[in-house]
C-alpha positions as CSV (number, residue, x, y, z in Angstrom):
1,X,2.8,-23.4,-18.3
2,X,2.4,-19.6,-19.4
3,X,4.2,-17.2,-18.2
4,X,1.9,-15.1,-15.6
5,X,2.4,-11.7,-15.0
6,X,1.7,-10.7,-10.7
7,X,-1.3,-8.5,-10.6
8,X,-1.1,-6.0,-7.7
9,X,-4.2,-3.9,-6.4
10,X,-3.5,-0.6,-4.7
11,X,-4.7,1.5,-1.8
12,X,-3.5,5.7,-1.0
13,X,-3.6,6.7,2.1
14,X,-3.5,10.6,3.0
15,X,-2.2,12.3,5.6
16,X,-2.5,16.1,6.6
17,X,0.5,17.8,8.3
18,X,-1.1,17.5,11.8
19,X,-0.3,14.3,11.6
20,X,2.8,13.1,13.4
21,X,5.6,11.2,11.0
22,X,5.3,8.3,14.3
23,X,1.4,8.3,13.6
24,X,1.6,8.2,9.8
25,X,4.3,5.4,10.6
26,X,2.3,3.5,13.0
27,X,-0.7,3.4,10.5
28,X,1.4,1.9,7.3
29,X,2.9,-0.6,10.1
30,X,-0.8,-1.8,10.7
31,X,-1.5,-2.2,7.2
32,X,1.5,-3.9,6.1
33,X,1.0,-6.1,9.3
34,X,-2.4,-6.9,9.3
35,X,-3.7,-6.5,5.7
36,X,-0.7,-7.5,3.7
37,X,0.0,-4.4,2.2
38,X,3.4,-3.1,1.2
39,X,4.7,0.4,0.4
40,X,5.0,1.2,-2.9
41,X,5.7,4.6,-3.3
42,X,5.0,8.0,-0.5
43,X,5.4,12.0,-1.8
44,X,5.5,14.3,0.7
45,X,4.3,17.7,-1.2
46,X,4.3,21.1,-0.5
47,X,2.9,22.5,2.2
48,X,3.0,19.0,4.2
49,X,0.6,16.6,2.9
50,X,1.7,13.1,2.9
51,X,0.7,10.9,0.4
52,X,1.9,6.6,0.5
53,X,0.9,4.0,-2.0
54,X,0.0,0.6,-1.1
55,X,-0.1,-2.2,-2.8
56,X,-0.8,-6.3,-2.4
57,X,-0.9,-9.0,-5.0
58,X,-3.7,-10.1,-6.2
59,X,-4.2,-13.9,-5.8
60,X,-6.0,-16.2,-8.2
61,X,-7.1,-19.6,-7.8
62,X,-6.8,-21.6,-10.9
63,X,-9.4,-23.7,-11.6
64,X,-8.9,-27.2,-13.2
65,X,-11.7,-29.1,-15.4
């Protein structure tokens, strides 16, 4: 057996600053709950805008011959 490297794909979710940090909170909940997602990385830049990374791994199914 080779050694595999874990492939990961990745979603960005952005949020104005209107939204509430509980709103922006409850959303990544979801995600991570219901679609497997898991936070990678969030900037919060200038001026307010919120920016988190997502990301999942990627799952293969091998096939045998």
């Amino acid at each position: 057996m080779g050694l595999t490297m874990t492939e990961y794909e990745y979603r960005v979710l952005s949020f104005p600053r209107t939204v509430s940090r509980s709103d922006v909170r409850r959303a990544l909940s979801e995600h991570a709950e219901y679609g497997q997602w898991e936070l990678a990385r969030s900037v919060v830049y200038i001026g307010g805008l919120r920016k988190a990374w997502l990301r999942r791994k990627i799952i293969r199914v091998r096939r045998t011959a």
